[in-house]
C-alpha positions as CSV (number, residue, x, y, z in Angstrom):
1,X,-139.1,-61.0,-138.6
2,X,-141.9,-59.6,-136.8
3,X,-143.7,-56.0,-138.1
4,X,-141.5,-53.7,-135.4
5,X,-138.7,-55.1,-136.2
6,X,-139.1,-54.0,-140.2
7,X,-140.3,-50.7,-139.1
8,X,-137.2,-50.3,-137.1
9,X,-135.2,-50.6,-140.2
10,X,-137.3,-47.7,-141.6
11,X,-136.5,-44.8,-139.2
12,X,-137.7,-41.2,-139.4
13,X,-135.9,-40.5,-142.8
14,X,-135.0,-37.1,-142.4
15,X,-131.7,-38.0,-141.8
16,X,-131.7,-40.0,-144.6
17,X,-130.8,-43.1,-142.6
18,X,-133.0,-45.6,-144.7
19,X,-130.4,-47.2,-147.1
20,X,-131.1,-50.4,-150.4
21,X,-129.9,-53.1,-147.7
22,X,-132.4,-52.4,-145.0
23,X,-135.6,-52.4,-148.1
24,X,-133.6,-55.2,-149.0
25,X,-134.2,-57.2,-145.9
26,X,-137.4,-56.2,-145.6
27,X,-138.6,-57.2,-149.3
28,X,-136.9,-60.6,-148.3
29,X,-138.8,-61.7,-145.3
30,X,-142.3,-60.0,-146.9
31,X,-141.5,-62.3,-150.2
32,X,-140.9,-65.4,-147.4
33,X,-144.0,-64.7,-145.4
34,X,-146.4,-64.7,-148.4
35,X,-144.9,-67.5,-149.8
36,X,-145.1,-69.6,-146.6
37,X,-147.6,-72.6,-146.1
38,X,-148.6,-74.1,-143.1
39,X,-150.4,-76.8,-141.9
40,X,-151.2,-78.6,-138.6
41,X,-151.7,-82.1,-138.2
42,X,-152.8,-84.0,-134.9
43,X,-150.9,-86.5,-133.4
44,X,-150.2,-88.1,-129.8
45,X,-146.5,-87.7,-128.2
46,X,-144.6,-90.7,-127.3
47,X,-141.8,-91.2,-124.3
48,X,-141.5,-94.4,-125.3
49,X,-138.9,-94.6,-128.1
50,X,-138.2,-96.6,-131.0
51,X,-140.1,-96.4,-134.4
52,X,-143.3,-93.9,-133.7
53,X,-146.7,-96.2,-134.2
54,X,-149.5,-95.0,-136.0
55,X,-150.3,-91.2,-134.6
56,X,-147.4,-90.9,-132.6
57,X,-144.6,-88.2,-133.1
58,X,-141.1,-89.1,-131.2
59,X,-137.8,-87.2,-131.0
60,X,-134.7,-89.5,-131.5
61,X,-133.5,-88.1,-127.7
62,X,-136.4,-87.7,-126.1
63,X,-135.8,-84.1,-124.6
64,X,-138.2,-81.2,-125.3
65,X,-135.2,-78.7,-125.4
66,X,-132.6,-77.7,-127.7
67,X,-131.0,-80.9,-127.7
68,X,-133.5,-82.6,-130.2
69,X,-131.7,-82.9,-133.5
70,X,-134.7,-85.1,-135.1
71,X,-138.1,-86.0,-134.6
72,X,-139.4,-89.4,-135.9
73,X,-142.9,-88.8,-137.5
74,X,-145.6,-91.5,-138.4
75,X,-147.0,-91.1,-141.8
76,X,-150.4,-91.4,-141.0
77,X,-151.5,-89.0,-138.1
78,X,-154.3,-89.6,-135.4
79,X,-157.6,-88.6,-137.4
80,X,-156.5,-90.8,-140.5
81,X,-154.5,-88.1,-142.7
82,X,-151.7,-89.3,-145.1
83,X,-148.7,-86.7,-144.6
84,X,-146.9,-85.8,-147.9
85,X,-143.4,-85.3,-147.2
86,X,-141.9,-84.6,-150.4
87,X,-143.8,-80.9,-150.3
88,X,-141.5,-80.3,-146.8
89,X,-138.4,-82.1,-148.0
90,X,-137.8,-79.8,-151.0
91,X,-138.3,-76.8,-149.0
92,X,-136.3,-73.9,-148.3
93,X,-136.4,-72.7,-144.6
94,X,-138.9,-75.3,-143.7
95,X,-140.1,-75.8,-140.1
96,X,-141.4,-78.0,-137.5
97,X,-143.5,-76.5,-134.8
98,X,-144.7,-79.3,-131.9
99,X,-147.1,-77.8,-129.6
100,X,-148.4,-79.9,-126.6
101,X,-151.6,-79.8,-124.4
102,X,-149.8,-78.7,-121.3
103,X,-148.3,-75.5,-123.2
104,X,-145.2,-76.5,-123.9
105,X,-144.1,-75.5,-127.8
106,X,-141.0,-77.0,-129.6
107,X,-139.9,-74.8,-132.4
108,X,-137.4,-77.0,-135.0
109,X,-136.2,-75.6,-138.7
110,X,-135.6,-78.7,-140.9
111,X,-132.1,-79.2,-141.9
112,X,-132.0,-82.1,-144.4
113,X,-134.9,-84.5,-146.2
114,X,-136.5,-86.7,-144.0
115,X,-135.5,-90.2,-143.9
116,X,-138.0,-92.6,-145.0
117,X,-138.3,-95.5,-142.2
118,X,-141.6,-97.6,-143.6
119,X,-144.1,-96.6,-142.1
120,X,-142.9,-93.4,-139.9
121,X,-140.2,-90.7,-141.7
122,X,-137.3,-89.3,-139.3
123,X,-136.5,-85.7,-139.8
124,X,-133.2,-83.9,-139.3
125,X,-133.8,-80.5,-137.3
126,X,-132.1,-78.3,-135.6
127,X,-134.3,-76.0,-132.4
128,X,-135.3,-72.8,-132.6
129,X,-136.7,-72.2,-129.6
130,X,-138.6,-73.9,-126.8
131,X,-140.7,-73.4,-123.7
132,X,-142.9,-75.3,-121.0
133,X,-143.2,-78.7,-120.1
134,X,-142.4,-81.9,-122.7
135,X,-145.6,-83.6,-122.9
136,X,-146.4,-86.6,-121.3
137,X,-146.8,-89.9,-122.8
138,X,-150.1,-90.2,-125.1
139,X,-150.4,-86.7,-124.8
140,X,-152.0,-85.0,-127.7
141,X,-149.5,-83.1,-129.6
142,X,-150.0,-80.3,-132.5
143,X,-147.6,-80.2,-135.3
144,X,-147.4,-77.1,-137.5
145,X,-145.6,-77.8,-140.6
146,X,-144.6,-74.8,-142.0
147,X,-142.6,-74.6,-145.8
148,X,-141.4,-72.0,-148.2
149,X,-142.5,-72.5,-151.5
150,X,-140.0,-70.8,-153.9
């Protein structure tokens, strides 16, 4: 929930037309938002399919739209960092963000554990949102993982 849309829950009271559930919804996304961490990780997209190799980030259909239902993710991404999945995988509300060179951005909420595949983990998402262009094969990808620690 973004800032105006809070402070459109909170109008001019002297009508009295601020009531518990509005605070109520308010207080909620504050408590989310300060108890959110994120993290980005750099990786390289592949078109190719199959099990992702080391660096790469797949989607099990291949379409940068709200099709994708998971996206295959190697364990170890292109600079050399060891992801920890069990942090994401207990979350509540957890998210996938995939943002590629050309501007295109894939938004994804996680909807189950990942699946752990050897040496790459496949994980259930449904899409959010998404705009621009998929990117192209080797093209350097940003992945934002983003989880609510409760």
């Amino acid at each position: 929930m973004t800032l105006e849309e809070m402070l459109a829950l909170l109008p001019d009271n002297s009508v009295g037309a601020i009531d518990a559930a509005d605070l109520r919804v308010i207080v909620t996304e504050l408590f989310h938002a300060a108890n959110t961490y994120a993290q980005t990780f750099s990786y390289a997209w592949s078109t190719t399919g199959g099990s992702p190799s080391t660096g790469k980030v797949i989607t099990s259909n291949l379409a940068w739209d709200d099709s994708v239902t998971e996206i295959d993710i190697n364990e170890t991404t292109s600079d050399g960092y060891t992801l920890v999945f069990n942090l994401f995988d207990a979350s509540d509300g957890g998210q996938v963000w995939l943002s590629g060179a050309q501007g295109g951005i894939l938004r994804t909420t996680i909807t189950a554990p990942s699946v752990d595949n050897g040496s790459y983990r496949s994980i259930p998402v449904t899409v959010d949102s998404w705009v621009g262009p998929a990117p192209a094969n080797n093209e350097k990808v940003t992945v934002t993982v983003l989880v609510r620690l409760l």
